[in-house]
PLY file of the C-alpha trace (Angstrom):
ply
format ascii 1.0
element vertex 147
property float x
property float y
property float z
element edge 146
property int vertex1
property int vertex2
end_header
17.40 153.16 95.50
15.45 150.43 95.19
13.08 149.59 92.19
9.59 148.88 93.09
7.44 145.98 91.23
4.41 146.71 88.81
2.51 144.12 87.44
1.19 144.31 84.07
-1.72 146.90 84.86
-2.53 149.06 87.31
-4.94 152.18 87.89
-3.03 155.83 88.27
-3.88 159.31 88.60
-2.75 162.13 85.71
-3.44 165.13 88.52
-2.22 167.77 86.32
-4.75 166.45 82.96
-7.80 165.98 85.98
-7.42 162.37 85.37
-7.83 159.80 88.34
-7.91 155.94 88.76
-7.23 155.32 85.09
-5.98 151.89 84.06
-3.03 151.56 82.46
-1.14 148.54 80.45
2.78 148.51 81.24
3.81 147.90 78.12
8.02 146.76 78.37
7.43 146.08 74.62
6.69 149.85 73.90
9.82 152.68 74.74
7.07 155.88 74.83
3.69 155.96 76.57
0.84 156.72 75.11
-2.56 158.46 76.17
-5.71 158.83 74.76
-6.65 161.83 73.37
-10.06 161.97 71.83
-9.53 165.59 70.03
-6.38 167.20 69.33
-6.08 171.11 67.44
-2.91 173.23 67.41
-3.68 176.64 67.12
-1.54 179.56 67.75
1.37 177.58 69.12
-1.43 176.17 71.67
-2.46 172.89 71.84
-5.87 172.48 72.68
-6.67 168.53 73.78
-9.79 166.93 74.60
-9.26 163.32 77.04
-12.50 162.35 76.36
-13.68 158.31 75.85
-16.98 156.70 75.67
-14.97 153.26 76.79
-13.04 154.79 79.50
-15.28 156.40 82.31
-12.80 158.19 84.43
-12.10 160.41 81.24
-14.05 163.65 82.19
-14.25 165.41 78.79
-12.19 168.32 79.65
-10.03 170.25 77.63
-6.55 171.18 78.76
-4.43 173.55 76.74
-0.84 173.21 76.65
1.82 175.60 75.66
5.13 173.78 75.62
4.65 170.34 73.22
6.53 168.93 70.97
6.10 166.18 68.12
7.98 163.08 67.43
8.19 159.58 65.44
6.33 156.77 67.08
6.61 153.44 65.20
4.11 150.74 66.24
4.78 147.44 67.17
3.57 146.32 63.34
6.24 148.76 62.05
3.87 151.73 61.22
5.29 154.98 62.12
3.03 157.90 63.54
4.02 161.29 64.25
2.63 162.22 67.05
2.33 165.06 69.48
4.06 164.87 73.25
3.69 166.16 76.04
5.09 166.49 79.46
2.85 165.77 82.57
3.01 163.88 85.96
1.89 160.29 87.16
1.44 159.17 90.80
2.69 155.29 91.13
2.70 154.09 94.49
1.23 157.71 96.25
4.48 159.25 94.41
4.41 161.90 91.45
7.07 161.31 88.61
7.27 163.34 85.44
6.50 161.67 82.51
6.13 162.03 79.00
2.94 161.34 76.71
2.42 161.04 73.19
-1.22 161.83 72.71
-2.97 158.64 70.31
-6.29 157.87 69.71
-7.00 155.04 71.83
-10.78 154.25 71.89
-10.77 150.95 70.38
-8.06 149.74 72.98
-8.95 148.26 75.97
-6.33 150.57 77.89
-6.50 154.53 77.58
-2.72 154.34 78.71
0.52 152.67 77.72
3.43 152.97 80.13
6.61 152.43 77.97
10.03 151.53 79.03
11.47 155.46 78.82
9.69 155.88 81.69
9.60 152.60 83.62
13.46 152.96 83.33
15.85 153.14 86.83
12.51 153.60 88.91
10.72 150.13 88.31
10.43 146.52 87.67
7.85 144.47 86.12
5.72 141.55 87.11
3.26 140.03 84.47
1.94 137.74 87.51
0.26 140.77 88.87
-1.62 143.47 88.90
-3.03 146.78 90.03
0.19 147.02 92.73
0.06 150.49 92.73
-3.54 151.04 93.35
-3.78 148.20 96.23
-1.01 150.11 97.77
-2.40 152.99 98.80
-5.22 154.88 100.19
-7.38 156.76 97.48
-8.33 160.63 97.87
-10.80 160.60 94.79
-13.57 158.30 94.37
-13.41 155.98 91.03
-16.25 154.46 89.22
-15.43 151.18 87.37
0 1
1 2
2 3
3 4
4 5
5 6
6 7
7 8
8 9
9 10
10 11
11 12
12 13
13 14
14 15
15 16
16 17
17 18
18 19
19 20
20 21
21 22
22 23
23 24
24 25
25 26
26 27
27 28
28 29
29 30
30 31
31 32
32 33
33 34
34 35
35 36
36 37
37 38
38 39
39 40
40 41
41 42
42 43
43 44
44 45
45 46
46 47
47 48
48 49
49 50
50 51
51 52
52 53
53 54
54 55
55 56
56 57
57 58
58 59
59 60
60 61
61 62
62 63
63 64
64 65
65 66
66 67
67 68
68 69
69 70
70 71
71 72
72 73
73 74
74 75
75 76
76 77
77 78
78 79
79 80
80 81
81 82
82 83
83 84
84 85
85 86
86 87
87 88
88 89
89 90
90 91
91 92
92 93
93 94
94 95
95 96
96 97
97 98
98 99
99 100
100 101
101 102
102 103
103 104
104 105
105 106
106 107
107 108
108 109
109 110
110 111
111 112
112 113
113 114
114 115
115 116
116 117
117 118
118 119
119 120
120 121
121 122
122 123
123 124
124 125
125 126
126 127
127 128
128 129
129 130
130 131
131 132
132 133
133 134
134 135
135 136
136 137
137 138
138 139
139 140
140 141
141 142
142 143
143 144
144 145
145 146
């Protein structure tokens, strides 16, 4: 198969967190992705998430409760490791759903809501920091965006 070409950003839809046409920074530089998550709680083997962000329109404030998580080490490109929360959810690129997993991050004060690591970008992609928004430009929208 094939790899397709990203660019550097893009806009994507999260259809199983209710999240559509949010941008997203491929990150080569990063091995997980990363999503904003504006309020996290673990509760009863439950955990309860909030994708909320005042920056970030397309957020919608839900909450979304998942029941198979996990947690793991993230270290940041300064060195600092985080341990994080991930989950496992889907991403449409190019009008096709992958699976994909997220470690959950406060993410407010970046100027993405979304980093798309090289675990994922892996076999299925190659990138193009000449361009961007590939993806998006590539195919016809169901949901309407606001930007």
């Amino acid at each position: 198969m094939q790899k397709q070409t990203l660019g550097r950003t893009d806009k994507v839809d999260f259809p199983k967190l209710d999240l559509f046409g949010i941008d997203v920074k491929i990150d080569t530089g990063a091995y997980t992705s990363a999503i904003h998550c504006s309020h996290i709680v673990e509760k009863d083997n439950m955990l309860f998430c909030t994708f909320h962000s005042e920056g970030h329109s397309n957020f919608n404030s839900i909450e979304i409760i998942f029941d198979t998580y996990s947690k793991t080490d993230v270290k940041s490109s300064n060195g600092y490791k985080e341990n994080r929360f991930k989950i496992k959810s889907e991403v449409v690129f190019f009008g096709k759903t992958y699976k994909i997993n997220l470690t959950l991050s406060t993410r407010d004060d970046m100027k993405f809501p979304v980093l798309i690591g090289r675990q994922f970008l892996s076999k299925k992609f190659l990138v193009d920091v000449d361009k961007h928004d590939v993806s998006f430009n590539s195919i016809k929208h169901e949901h309407s965006y606001s930007f």
